[in-house]
N, C-alpha and C positions, 0 to 999 in steps of 0.2 A: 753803037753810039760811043762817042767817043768821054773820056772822065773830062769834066770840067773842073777848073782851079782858079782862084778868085784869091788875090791880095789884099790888105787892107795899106790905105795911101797916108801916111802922118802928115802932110803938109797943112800947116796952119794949125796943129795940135798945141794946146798949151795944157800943161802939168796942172795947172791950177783950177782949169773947168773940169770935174769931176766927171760929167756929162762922157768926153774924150775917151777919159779910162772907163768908164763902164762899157762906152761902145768897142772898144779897142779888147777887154776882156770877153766881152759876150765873144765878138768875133772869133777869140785864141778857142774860147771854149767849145765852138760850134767847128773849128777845125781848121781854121783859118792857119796858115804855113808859111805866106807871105808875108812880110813886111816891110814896107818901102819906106825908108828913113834916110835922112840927110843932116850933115851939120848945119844945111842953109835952110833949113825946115827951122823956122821961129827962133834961130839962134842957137839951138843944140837942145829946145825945151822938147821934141819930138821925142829925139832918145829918152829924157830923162821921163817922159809920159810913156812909153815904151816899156824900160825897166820900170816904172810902177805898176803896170798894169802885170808886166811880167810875175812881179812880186807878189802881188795880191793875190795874183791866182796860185801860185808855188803854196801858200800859207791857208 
């Protein structure tokens, strides 16, 4: 069998639904490697939900 790999997709992420970053850290933490981010992803709030979620989890 072959390994499966699975992404997680920011589009339509906003920094402010906390919701986001809890699903976006579970994700990191369960092994998730991928992350599909764009500056046309909500205006650039993807990244900035991205680097929170990144942060939270680092602390």
């Amino acid at each position: 069998m072959k390994d499966l790999y699975f992404g997680f997709g920011t589009y339509r992420i906003r920094v402010k639904n906390p919701k986001y970053i809890e699903a976006l850290t579970y994700a990191l933490e369960r092994g998730i490697r991928l992350v599909d981010i764009s500056t046309n992803y909500a205006g650039g709030d993807a990244e900035r939900a991205v680097a929170l979620a990144l942060t939270t989890r680092c602390h």
